[in-house]
TORZA-574958 format. One record per residue (C-alpha): residue number from 1; residue in three letters; x, y, z. Coordinates in steps of 0.02 Angstrom, whole numbers, padded with zeros to 5 digits. Each point is the difference from the previous one (the first is absolute). Example, Ala and Ser with C-alpha at 12.3 -4.5 7.8 and 13.67 -1.06 7.14 Angstrom:
BEGIN
<rec><nr>1</nr><rest>Ala</rest><c1>00615</c1><c2>-00225</c2><c3>00390</c3></rec>
<rec><nr>2</nr><rest>Ser</rest><c1>00069</c1><c2>00172</c2><c3>-00033</c3></rec>
This chain:
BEGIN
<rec><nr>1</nr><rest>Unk</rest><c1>-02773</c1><c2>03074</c2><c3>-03230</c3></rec>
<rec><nr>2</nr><rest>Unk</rest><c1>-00071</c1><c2>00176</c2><c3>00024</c3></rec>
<rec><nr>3</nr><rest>Unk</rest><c1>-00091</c1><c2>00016</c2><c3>-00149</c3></rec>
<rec><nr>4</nr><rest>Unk</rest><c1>-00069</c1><c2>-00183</c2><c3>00020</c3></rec>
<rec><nr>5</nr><rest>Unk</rest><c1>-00087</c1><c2>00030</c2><c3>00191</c3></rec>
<rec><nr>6</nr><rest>Unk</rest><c1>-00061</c1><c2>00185</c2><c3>-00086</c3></rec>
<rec><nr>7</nr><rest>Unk</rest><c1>-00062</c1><c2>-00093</c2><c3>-00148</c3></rec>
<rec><nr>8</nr><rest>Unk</rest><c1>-00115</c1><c2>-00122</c2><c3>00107</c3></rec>
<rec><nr>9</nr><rest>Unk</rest><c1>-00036</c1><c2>00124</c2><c3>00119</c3></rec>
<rec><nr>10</nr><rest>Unk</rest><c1>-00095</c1><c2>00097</c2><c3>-00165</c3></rec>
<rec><nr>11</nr><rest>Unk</rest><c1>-00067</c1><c2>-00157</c2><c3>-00055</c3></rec>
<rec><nr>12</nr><rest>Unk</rest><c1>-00081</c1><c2>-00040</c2><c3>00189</c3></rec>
<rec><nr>13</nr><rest>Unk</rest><c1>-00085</c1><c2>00181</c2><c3>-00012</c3></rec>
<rec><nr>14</nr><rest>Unk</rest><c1>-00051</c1><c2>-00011</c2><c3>-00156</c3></rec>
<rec><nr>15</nr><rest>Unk</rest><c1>-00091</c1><c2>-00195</c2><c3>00053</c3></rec>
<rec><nr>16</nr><rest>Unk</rest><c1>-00068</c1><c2>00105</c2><c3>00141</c3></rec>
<rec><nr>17</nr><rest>Unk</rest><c1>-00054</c1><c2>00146</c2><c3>-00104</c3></rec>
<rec><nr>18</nr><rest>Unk</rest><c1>-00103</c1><c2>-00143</c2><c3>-00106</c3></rec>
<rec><nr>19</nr><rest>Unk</rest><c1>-00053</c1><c2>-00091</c2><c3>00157</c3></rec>
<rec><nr>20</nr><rest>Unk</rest><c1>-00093</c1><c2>00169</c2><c3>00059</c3></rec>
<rec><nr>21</nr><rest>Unk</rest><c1>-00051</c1><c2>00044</c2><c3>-00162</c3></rec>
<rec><nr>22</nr><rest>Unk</rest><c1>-00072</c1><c2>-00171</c2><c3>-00020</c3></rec>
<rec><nr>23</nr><rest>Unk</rest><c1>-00079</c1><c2>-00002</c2><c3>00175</c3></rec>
<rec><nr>24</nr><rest>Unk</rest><c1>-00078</c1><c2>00156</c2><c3>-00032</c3></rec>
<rec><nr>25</nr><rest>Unk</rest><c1>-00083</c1><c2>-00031</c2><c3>-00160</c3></rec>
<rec><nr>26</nr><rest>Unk</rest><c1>-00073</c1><c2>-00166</c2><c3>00068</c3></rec>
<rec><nr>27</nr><rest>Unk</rest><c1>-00072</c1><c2>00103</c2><c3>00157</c3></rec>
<rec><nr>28</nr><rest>Unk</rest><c1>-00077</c1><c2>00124</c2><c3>-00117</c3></rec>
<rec><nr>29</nr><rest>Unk</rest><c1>-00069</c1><c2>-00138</c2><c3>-00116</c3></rec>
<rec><nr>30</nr><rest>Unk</rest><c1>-00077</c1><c2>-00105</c2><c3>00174</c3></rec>
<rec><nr>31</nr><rest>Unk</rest><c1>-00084</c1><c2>00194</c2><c3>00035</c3></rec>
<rec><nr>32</nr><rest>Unk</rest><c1>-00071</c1><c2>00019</c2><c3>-00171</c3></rec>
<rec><nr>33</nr><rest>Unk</rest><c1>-00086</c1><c2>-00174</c2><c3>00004</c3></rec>
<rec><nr>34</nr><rest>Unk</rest><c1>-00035</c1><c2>00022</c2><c3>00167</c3></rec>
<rec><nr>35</nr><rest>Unk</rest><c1>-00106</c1><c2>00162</c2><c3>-00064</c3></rec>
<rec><nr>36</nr><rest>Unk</rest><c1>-00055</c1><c2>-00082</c2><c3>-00152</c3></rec>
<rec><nr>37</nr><rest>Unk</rest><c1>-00080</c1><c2>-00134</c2><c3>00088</c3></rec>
<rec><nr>38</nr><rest>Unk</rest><c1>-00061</c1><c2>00078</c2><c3>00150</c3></rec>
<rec><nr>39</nr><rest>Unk</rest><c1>-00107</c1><c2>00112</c2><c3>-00136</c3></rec>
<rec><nr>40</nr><rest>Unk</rest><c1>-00056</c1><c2>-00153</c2><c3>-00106</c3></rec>
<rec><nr>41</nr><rest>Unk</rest><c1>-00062</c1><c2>-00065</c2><c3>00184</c3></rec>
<rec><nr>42</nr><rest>Unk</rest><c1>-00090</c1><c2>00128</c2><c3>00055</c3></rec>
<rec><nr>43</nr><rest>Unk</rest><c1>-00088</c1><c2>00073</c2><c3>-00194</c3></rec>
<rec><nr>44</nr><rest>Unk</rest><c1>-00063</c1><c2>-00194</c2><c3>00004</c3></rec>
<rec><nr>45</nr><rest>Unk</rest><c1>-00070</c1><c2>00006</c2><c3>00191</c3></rec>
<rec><nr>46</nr><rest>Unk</rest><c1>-00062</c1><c2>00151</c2><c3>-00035</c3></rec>
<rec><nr>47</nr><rest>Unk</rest><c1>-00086</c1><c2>-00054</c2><c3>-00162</c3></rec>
<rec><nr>48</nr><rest>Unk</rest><c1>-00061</c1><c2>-00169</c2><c3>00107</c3></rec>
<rec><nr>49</nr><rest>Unk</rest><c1>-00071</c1><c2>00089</c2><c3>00122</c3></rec>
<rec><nr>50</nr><rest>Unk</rest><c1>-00089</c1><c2>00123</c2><c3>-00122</c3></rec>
<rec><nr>51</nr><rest>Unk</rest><c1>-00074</c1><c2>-00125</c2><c3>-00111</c3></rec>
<rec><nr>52</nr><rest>Unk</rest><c1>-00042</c1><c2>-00154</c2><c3>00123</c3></rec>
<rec><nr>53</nr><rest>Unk</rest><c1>-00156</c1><c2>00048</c2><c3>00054</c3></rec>
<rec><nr>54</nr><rest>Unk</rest><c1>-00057</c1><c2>00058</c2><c3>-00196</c3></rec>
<rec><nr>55</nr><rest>Unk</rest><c1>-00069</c1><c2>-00172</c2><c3>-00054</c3></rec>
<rec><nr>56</nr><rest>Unk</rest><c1>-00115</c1><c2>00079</c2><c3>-00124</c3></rec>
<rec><nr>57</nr><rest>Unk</rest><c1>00012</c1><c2>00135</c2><c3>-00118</c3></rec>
<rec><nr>58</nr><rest>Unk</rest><c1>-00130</c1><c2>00086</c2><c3>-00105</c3></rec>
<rec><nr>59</nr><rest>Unk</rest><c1>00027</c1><c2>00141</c2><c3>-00144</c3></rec>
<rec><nr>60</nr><rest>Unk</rest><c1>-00153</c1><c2>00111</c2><c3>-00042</c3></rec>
<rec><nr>61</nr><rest>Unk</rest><c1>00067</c1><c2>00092</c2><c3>-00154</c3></rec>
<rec><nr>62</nr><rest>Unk</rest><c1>-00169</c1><c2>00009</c2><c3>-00083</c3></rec>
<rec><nr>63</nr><rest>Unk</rest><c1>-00162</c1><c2>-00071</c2><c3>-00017</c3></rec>
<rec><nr>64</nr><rest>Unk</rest><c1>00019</c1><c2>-00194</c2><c3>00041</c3></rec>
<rec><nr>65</nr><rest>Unk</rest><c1>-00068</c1><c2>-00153</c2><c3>00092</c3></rec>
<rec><nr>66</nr><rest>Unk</rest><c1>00161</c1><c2>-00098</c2><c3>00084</c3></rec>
<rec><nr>67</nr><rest>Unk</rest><c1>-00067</c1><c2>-00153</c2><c3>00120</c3></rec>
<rec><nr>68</nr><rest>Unk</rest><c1>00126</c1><c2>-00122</c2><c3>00092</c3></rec>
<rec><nr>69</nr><rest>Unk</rest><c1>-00046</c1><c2>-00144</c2><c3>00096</c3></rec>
<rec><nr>70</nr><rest>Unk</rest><c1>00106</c1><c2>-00075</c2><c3>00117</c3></rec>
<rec><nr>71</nr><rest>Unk</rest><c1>-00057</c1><c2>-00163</c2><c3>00136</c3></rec>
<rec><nr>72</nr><rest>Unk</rest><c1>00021</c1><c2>-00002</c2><c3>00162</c3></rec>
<rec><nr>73</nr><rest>Unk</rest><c1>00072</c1><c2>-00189</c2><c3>00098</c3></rec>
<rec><nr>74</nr><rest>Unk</rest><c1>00084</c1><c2>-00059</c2><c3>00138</c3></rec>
<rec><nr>75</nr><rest>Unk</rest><c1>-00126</c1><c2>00131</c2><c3>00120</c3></rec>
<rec><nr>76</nr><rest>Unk</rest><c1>-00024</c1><c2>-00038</c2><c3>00160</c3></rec>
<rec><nr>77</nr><rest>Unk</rest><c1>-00098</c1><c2>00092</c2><c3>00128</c3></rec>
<rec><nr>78</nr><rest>Unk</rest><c1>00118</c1><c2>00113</c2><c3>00107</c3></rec>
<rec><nr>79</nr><rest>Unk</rest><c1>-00030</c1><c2>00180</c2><c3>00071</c3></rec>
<rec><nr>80</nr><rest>Unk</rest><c1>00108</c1><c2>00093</c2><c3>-00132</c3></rec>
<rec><nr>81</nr><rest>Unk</rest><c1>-00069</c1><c2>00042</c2><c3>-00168</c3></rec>
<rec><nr>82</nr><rest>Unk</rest><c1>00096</c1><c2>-00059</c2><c3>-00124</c3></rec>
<rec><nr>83</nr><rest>Unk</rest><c1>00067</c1><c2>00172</c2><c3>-00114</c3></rec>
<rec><nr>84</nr><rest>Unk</rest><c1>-00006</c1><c2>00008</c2><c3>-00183</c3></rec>
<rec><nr>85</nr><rest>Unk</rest><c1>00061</c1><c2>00175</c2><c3>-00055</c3></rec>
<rec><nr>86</nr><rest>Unk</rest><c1>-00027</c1><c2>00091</c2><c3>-00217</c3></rec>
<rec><nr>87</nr><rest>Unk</rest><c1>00009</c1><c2>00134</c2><c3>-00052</c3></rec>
<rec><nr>88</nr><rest>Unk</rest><c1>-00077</c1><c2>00103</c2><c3>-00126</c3></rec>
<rec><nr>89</nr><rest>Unk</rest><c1>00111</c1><c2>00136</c2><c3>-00103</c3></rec>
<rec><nr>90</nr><rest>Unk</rest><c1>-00057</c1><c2>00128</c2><c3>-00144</c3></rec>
<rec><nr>91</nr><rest>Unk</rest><c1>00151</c1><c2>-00055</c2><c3>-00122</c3></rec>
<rec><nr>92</nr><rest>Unk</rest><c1>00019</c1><c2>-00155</c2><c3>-00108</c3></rec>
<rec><nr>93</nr><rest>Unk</rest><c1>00103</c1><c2>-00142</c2><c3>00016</c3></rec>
<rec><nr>94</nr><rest>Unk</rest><c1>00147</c1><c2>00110</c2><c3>-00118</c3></rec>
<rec><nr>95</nr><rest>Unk</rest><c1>-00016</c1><c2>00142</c2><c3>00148</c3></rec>
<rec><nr>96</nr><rest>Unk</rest><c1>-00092</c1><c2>00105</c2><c3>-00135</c3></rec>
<rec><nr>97</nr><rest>Unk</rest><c1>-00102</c1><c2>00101</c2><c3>00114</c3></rec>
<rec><nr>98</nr><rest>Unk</rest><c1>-00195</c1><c2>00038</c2><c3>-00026</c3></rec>
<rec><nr>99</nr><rest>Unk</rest><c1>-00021</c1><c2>00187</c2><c3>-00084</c3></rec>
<rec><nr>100</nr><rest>Unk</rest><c1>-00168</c1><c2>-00008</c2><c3>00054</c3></rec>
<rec><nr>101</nr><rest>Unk</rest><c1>-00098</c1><c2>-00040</c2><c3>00189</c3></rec>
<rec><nr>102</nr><rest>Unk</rest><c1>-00033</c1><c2>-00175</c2><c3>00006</c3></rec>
<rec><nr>103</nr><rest>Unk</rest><c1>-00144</c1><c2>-00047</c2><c3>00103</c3></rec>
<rec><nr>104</nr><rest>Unk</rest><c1>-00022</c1><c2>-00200</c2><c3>00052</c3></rec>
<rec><nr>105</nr><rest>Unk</rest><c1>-00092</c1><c2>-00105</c2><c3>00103</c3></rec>
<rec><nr>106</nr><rest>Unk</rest><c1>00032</c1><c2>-00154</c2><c3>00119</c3></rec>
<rec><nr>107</nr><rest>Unk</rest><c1>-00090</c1><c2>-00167</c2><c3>-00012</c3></rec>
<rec><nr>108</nr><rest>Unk</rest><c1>00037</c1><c2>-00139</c2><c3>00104</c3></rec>
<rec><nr>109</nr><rest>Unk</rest><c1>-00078</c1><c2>-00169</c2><c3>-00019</c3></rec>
<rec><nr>110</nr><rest>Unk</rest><c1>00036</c1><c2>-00136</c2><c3>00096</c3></rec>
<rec><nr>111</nr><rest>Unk</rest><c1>-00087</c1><c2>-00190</c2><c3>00024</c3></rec>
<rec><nr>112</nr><rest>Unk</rest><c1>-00085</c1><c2>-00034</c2><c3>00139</c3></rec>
<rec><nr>113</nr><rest>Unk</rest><c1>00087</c1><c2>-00184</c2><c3>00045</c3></rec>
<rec><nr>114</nr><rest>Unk</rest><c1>00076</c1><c2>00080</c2><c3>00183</c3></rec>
<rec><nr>115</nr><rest>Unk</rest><c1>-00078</c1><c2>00119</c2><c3>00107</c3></rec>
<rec><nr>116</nr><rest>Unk</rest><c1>00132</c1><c2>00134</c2><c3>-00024</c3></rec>
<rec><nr>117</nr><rest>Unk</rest><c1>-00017</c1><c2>00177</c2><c3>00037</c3></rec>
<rec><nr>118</nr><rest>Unk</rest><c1>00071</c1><c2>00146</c2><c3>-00126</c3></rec>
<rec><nr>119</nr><rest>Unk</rest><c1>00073</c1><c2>00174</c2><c3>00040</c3></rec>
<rec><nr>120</nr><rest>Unk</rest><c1>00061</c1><c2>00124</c2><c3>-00110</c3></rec>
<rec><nr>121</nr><rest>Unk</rest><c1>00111</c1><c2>00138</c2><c3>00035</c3></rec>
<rec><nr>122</nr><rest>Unk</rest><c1>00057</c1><c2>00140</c2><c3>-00134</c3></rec>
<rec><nr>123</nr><rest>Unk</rest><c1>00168</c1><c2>00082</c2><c3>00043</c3></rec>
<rec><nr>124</nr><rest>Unk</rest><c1>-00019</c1><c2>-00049</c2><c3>00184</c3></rec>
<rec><nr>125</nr><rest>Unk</rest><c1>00106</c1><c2>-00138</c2><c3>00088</c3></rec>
<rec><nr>126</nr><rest>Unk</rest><c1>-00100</c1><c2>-00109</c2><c3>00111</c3></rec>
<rec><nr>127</nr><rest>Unk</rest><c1>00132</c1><c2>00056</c2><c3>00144</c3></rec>
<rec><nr>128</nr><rest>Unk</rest><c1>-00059</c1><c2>00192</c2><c3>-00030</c3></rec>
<rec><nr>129</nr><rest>Unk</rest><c1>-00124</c1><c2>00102</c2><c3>00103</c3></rec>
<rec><nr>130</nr><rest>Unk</rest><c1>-00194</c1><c2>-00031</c2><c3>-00050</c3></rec>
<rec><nr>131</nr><rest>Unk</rest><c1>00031</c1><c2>-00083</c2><c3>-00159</c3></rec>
<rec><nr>132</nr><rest>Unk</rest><c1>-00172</c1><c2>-00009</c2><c3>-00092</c3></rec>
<rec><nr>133</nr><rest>Unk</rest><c1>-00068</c1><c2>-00134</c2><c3>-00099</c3></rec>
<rec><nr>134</nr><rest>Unk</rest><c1>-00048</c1><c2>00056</c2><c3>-00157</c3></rec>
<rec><nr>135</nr><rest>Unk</rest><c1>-00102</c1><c2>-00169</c2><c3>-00050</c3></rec>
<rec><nr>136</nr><rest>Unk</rest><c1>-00168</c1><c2>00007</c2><c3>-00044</c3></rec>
<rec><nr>137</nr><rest>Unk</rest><c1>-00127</c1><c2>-00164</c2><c3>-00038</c3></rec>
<rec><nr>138</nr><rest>Unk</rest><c1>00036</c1><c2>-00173</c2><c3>00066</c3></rec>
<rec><nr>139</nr><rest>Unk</rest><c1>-00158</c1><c2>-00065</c2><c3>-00030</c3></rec>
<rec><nr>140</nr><rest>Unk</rest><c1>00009</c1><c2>-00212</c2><c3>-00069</c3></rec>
<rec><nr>141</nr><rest>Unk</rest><c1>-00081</c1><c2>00027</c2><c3>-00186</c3></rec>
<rec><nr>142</nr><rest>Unk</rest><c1>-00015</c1><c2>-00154</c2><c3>-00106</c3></rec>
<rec><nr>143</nr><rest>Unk</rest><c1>00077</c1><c2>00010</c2><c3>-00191</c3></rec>
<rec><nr>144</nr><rest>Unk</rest><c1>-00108</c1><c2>-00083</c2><c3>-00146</c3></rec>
<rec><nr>145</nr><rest>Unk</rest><c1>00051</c1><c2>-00172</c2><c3>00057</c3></rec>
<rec><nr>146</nr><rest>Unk</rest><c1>-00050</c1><c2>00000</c2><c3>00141</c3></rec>
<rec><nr>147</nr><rest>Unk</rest><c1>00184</c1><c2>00038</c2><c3>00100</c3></rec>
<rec><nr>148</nr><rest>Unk</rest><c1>00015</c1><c2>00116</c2><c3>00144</c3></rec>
<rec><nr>149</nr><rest>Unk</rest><c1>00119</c1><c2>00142</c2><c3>00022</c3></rec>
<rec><nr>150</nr><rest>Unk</rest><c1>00008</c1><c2>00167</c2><c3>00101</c3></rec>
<rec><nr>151</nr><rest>Unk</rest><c1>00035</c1><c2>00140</c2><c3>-00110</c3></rec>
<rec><nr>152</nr><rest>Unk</rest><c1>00067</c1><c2>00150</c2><c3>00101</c3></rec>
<rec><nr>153</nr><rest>Unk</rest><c1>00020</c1><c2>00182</c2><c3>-00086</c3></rec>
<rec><nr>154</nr><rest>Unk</rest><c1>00094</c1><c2>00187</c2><c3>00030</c3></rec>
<rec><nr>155</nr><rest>Unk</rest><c1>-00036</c1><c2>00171</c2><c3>-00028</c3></rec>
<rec><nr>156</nr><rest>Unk</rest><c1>00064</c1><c2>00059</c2><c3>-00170</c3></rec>
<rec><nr>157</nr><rest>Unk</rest><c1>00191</c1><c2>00071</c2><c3>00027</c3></rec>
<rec><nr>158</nr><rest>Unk</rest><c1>00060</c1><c2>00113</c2><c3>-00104</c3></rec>
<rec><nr>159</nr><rest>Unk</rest><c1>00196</c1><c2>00033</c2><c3>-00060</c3></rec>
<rec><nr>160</nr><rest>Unk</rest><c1>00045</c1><c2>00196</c2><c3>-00051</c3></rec>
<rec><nr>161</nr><rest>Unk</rest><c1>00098</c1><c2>-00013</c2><c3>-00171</c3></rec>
<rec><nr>162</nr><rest>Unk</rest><c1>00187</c1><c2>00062</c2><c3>-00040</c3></rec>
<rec><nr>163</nr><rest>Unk</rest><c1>00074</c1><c2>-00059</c2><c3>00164</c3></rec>
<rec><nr>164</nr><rest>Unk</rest><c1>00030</c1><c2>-00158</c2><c3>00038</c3></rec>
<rec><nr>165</nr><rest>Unk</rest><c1>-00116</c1><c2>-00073</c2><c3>00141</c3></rec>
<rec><nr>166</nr><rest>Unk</rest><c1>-00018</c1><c2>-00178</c2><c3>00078</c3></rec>
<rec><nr>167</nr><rest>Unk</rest><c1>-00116</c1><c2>-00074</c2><c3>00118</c3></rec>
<rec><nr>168</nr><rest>Unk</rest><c1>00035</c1><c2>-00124</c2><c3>00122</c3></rec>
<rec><nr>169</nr><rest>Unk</rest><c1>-00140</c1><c2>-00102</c2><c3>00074</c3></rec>
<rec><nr>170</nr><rest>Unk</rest><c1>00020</c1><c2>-00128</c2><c3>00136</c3></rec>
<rec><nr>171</nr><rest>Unk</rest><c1>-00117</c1><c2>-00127</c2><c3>-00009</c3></rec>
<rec><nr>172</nr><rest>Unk</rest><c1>-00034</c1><c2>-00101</c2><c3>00154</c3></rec>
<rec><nr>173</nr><rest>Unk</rest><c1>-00080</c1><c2>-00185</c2><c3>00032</c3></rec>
<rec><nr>174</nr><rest>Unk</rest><c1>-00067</c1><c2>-00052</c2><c3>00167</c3></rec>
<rec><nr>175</nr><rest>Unk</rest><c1>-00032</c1><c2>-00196</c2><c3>00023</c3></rec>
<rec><nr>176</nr><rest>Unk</rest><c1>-00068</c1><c2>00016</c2><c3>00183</c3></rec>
<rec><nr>177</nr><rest>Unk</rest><c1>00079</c1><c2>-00125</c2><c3>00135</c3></rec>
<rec><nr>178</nr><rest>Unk</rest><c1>-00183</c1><c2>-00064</c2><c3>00052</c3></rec>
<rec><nr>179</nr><rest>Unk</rest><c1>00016</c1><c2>-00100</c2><c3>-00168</c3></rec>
<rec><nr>180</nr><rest>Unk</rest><c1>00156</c1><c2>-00085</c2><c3>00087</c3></rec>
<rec><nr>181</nr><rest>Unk</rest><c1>-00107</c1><c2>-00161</c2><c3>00037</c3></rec>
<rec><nr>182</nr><rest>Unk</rest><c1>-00107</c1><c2>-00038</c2><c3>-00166</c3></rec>
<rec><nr>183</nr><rest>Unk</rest><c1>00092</c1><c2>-00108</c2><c3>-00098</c3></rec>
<rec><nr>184</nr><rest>Unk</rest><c1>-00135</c1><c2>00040</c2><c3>-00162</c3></rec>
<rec><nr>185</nr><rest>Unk</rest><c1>00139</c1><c2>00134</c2><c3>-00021</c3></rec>
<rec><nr>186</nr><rest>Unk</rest><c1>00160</c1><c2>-00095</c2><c3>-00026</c3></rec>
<rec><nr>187</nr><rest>Unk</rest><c1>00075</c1><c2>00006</c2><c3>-00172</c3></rec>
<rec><nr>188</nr><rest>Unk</rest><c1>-00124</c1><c2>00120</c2><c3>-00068</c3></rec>
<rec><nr>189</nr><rest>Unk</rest><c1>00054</c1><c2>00132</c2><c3>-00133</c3></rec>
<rec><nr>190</nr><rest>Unk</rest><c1>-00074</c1><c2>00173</c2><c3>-00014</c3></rec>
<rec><nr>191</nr><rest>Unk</rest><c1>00024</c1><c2>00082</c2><c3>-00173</c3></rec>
<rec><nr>192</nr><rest>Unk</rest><c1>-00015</c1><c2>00196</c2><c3>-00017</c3></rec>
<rec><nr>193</nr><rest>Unk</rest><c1>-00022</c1><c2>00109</c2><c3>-00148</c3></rec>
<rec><nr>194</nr><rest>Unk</rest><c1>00072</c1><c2>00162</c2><c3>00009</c3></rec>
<rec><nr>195</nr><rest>Unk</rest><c1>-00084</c1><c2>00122</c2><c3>-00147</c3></rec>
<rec><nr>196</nr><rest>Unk</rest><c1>00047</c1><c2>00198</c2><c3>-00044</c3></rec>
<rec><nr>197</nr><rest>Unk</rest><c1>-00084</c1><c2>00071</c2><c3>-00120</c3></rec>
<rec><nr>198</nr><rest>Unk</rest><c1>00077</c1><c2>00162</c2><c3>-00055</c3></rec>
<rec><nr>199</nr><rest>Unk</rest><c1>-00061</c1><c2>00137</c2><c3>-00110</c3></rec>
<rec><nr>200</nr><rest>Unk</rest><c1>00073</c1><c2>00178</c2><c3>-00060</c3></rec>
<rec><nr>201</nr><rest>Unk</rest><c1>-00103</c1><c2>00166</c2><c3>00081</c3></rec>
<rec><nr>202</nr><rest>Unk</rest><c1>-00001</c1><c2>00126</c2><c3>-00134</c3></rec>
């Protein structure tokens, strides 16, 4: 009878001995994940939050001409600008960067169907201090047949060679409130043209 209470009393510690065991590896698997996932979380808000605002990017690697149009709908006249943001980087699209300064310029064309107005800012937030508008031109020209558009320009940038470097321009549209009341605006689509051309400095 002895033996038989001693014998269960080994088996109940060695049930308890697995329970614990058990208990711990499941807490230590819940604290992995737990790690594992708060990472995942916060590499993919971090890479959000990086790359929202990038809705257009540009490589320079060499002497080029890269144009991309993109329309504008749904506008309506409000006191924010609406915020396009690109940027402009000396590598190509296999991160191969440039071995040699890369010089480019900016043209922006736009049609003239709403009375929008166009700022440019290079490596400035609108929120900073001062930002300055680097746009140049503006003026309505008419193309061969006959079809208006504004056709805005920039100083020539220049990217140094060997190091990676990347500019970030914020491009902002005004569509003033005082066109609130004229209909003549509803359902209208702008459509701008955004041109770099690029060249090696040797």
């Amino acid at each position: 009878m002895k033996e038989k209470v001693q014998r269960i009393r080994r088996k109940s510690r060695r049930n308890t001995v697995i329970a614990i065991r058990f208990i711990f590896f499941l807490i230590c698997l819940i604290v992995m994940c737990s790690i594992i996932l708060t990472n995942v979380i916060a590499r993919y808000r971090s890479e959000a939050v990086a790359s929202k605002n990038i809705d257009i990017a540009m490589y320079v690697f060499q002497e080029d001409h890269q144009t991309m149009t993109f329309k504008l709908d749904n506008m309506v006249p409000r006191s924010e600008p609406y915020q396009y943001t690109f940027s402009v980087t000396n590598t190509d699209s296999n991160n191969k960067i440039a071995q040699t300064t890369i010089e480019y310029d900016i043209t922006i064309k736009t049609t003239t169907n709403i009375p929008l107005q166009y700022v440019l800012y290079k490596n400035q937030t609108p929120t900073s201090t001062n930002p300055t508008n680097i746009l140049t031109g503006g003026n309505a020209l008419a193309d061969t047949d006959g079809t208006y558009f504004k056709k805005f320009t920039t100083a020539t940038q220049t990217l140094t060679h060997s190091t990676e470097q990347t500019d970030v321009y914020y491009l902002l549209i005004y569509f003033p409130e005082t066109y609130k009341l004229q209909q003549e605006y509803q359902n209208m689509i702008e459509s701008i043209e955004l041109i770099v051309d690029s060249k090696q400095k040797i």
